[in-house]
N, C-alpha and C positions, 0 to 999 in steps of 0.2 A: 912605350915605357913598360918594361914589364919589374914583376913584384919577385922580390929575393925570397921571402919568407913565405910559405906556405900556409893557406887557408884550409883550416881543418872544420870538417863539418859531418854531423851523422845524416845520413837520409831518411827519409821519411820509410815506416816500413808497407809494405806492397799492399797497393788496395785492391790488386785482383786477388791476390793471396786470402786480405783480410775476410773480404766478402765470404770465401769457401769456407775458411776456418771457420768463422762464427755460425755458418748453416751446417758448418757436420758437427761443434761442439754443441749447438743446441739439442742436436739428436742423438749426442753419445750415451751410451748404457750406461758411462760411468761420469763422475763428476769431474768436467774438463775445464782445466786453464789456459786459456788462448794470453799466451806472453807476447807483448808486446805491439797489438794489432793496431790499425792507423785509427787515430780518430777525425778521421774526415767528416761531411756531409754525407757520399754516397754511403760509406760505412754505415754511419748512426742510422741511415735508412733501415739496411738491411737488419741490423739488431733490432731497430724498432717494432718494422715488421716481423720479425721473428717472436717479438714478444707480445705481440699481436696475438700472434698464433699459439700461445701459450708457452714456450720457450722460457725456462728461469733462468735469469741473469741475472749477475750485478759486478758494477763494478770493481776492483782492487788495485787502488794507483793506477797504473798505465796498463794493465790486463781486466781481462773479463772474464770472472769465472761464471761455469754454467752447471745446473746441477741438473739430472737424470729427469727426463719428462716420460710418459707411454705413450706420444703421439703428440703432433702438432694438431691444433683442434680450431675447425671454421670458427669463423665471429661477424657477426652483422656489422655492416656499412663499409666506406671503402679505406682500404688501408695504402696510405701515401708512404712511394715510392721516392719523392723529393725529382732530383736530378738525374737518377739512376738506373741507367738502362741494366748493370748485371742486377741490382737487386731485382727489376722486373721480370727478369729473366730467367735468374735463377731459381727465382720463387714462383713464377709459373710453374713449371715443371712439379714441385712440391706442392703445391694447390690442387692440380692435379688429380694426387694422390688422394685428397679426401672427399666427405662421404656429402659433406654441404658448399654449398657457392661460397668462394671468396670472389671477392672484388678487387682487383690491383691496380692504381692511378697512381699519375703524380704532375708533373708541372707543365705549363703547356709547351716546353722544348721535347721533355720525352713522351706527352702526347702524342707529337707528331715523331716519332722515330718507329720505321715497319715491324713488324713481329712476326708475320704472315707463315714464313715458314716453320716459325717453334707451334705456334697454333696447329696448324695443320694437323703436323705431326701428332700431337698432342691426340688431336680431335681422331685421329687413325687409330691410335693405342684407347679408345674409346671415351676417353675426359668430352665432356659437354663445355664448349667454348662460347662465348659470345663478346664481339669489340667493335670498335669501331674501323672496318676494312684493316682490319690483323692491326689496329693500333687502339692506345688505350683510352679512357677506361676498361681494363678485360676485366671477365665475370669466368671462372674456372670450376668446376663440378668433376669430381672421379664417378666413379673407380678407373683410375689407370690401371690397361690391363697390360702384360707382356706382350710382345710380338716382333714382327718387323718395322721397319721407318725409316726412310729415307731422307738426306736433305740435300736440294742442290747445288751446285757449285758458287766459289765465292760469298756464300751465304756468312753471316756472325758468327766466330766459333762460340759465342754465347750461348745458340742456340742450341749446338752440341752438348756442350757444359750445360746446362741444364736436364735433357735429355738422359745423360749415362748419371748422373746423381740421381734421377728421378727413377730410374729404370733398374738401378743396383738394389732398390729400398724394397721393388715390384716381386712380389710371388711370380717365378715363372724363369723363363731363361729369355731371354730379347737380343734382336743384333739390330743396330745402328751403323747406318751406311751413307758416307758423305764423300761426295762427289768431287773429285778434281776441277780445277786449284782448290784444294782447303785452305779459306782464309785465317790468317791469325793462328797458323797451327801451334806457335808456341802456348797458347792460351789453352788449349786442350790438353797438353806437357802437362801445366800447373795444374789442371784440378785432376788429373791420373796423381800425381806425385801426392797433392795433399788428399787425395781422398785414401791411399795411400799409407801414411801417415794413419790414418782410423782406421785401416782393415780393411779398409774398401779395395775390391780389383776387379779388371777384367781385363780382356785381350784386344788387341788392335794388331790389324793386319793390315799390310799396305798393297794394294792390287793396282790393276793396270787401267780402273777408273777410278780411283780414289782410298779413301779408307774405310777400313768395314771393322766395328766394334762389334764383342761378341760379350754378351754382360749375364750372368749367371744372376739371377733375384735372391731375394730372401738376406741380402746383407744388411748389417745394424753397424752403424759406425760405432768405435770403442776410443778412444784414446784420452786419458788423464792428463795431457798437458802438450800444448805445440806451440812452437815459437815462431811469432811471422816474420821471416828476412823481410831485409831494404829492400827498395822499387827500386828498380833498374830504369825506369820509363821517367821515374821524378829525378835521379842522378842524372840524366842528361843533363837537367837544365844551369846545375852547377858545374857541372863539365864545360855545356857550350860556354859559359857564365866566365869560366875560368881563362877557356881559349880564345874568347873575345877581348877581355880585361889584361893579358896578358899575367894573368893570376896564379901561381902555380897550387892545386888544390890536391889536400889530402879526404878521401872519402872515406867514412868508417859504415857498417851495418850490411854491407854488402857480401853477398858468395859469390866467389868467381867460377861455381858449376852448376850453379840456380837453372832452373828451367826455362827461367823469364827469357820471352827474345829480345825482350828488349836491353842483355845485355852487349848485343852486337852495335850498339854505341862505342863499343873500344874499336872494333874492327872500323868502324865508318869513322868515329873521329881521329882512328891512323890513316884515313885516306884521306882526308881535308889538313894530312902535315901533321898530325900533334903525335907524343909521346906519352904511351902512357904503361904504365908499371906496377906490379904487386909487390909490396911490401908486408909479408905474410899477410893479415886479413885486411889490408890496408888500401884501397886502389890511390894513386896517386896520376896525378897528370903535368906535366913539363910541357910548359905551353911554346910552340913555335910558330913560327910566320905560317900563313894562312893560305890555302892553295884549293880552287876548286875541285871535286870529288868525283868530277865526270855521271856516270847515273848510277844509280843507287835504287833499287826495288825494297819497296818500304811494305811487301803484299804480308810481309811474317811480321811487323814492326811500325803498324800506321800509328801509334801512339807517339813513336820519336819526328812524325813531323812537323809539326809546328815549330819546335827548338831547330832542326838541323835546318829549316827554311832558313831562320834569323839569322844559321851562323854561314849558310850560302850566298845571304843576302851583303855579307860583309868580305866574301872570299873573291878576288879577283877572276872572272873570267867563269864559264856556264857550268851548274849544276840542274840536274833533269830529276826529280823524283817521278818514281812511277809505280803501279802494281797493287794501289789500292784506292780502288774508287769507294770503300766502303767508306772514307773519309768524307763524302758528301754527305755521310747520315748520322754525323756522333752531333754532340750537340746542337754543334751548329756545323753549317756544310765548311768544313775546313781549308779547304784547298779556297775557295772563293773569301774566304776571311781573309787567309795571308798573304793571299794577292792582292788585297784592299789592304793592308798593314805595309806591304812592300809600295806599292805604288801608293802613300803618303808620304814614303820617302823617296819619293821621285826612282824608286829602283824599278828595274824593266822585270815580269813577270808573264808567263804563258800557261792558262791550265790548261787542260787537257781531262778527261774524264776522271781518270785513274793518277792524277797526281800536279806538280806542277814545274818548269821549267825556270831558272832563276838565274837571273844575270850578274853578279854581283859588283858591289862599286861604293862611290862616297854618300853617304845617307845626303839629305836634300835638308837643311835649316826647318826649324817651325811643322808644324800638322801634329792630329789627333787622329786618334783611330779606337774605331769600337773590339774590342774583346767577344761581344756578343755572349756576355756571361760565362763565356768557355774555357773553361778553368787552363788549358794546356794554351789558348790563344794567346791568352793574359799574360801569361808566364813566356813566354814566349814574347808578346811585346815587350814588355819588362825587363827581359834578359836585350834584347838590341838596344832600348835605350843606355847601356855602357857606351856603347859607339855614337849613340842620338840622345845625349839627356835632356834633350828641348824636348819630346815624343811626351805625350800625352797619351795615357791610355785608362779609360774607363773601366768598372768591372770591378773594385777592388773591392776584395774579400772572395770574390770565387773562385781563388786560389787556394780556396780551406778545403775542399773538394779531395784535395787530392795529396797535397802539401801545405799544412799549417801553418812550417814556422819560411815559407821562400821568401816573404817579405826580411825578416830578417835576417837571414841568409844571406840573401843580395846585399843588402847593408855592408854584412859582413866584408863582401867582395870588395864592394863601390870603398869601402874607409880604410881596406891593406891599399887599392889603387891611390887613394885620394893621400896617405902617409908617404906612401914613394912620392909622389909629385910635391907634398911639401918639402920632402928633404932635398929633392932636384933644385927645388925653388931656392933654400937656402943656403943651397951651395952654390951655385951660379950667382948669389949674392955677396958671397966672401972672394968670389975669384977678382 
């Protein structure tokens, strides 16, 4: 049964976006409005800690303006990180920078998530480190000095992104060298574009072991005002949402030249059959019959697995994700969740280190499944319940993580589906 009328909805805007914006407008020379930034959990981390660190903020409706600080400055005891692996992240590398120990923790899922190699590096460029075997609670001491540093392959481009923001700020000239596969290179894209955006630059060169950043010191981010695009990583889930429901959805808040990889969602959900279209700033989707995707490398893209699992797990015949085993260390180990969310509905699944193989077919009556507080798990079981609304799934509200209003979003979807089925109903009534 699909829906005549299109569902119109704005996306949630980019929380890898928001995290950068709010750490370069906290250090801007001039007085910066960050328009439109998400207000999630991991977000309000990073502001929080920001303002930890002496950072002046405050709110204005749905922006945050920031006014001129001369340095982020230590402060005793430990500053919570929440759920937040970039804010951990990225604020190590600025910790870093200064002259007293900060302390960074947060919950005991990013407790146990590795850090080892931002550490290192860290510890190389001469910061005084101490954690718990490269996880947290970290303890951070500068002076960060220029130099070289290396990170290995498949490594968080988190750790990168923290590094060349940390390293742009550094008296001295520094180069940063990351080792093939570069994981998640789209995530390196965004924070070159938005540092960017403040004046920030450097060069990236791509050689025949990987990438080598060449970063000039002594920069001071500038910029009086940035606007955070939509998430391309949260619009999947109304997409799959859409191509499951037979929903036809209109998206607004989105660029279609963003840097985000996680706009290759258009590209992957034209290979699972759907049609999708720009209508000036408008992404729309024309939902069709449903057809497996054959394999897909999600190594630039591990954020769109969880959703594209849901919508494999409803597509006739095998889909194979593979190319990111970083997936075992986001919140919760991912690939082993949605294999426990598939096989509650009696669907056949196979992981494999780097991803998981997906049989797809008729969900199975009845079962519960844990979310494991993992805000894309959740959202992602939520969005197959369309197809399974017996599905039971724990976790609600750690969905604010990342996307605030999906609960009512999905609504929106489930009551265009639910008005076509009463009109079917009462016309099969008059016949």
């Amino acid at each position: 049964m699909s829906v005549s009328r299109a569902v119109e909805l704005w996306v949630p805007s980019s929380k890898s976006i928001t995290h950068r914006a709010f750490l370069l407008g906290a250090l801007s020379e001039v007085p910066c409005l960050i328009e439109r930034p998400l207000w999630g959990a991991d977000c309000r981390s990073t502001l929080s800690v920001l303002q930890a660190l002496g950072a002046r903020a405050h709110r204005v409706g749905d922006h945050v303006q920031f006014h001129p600080i001369e340095a982020l400055v230590p402060v005793a005891g430990t500053l919570d990180c929440g759920n937040s692996g970039t804010t951990l992240r990225l604020l190590s590398g600025q910790a870093a920078r200064l002259s007293q120990a900060v302390e960074l923790s947060g919950d005991a899922s990013l407790c146990a998530r590795p850090n080892g190699p931002l550490l290192g590096a860290l510890e190389a460029l001469g910061a005084h480190v101490t954690s718990c075997d490269g996880r947290a609670p970290l303890s951070l001491c500068g002076p960060l000095r220029a130099g070289t540093v290396a990170l290995p392959a498949r490594v968080s481009s988190q750790y990168g992104s923290s590094l060349l923001l940390a390293l742009c700020l550094v008296e001295g000239t520094s180069q940063l060298r990351m080792a093939a596969p570069v994981a998640s290179r789209p995530y390196l894209h965004i924070t070159r574009r938005v540092a960017a955006a403040f004046g920030l630059s450097w060069t990236v060169t791509e050689t025949e072991v990987g990438l080598q950043y060449d970063i000039v010191g002594g920069q001071r981010p500038t910029a009086a005002a940035y606007r955070v695009p939509g998430d391309w990583s949260g619009a999947a889930f109304p997409l799959v949402a859409g191509a499951l429901a037979g929903a036809p959805m209109r998206l607004l808040g989105l660029e279609a030249d963003d840097p985000q990889g996680d706009r290759a969602i258009v590209s992957i959900l034209e290979r699972f059959g759907q049609i999708l279209r720009w209508e000036g700033t408008v992404l729309c989707l024309e939902p069709q019959p449903l057809r497996a995707a054959g394999t897909i490398d999600l190594g630039a893209t591990p954020d769109l697995f969880p959703v594209l699992v849901a919508l494999a797990a409803m597509c006739p015949g095998q889909t194979a994700f593979v190319g990111a085993p970083s997936l075992r260390h986001k919140e919760c180990d991912r690939i082993r969740a949605m294999a426990a969310v598939l096989a509650a509905l009696g669907l056949r699944s196979v992981e494999a280190p780097d991803g998981l193989t997906v049989w797809g077919g008729a969900p199975r009556p009845g079962g519960s499944v844990s979310s494991e507080h993992d805000h894309r798990i959740y959202m992602a079981a939520r969005v197959l319940s369309l197809r399974a609304p017996w599905l039971q799934v724990d976790g609600a509200g750690c969905e604010r993580v990342s996307y605030p209003r999906f609960e009512a979003h999905l609504a929106q979807i489930q009551a265009a589906v639910s008005a076509v089925a009463r009109g079917s109903d009462r016309r099969e009534g008059d016949a």
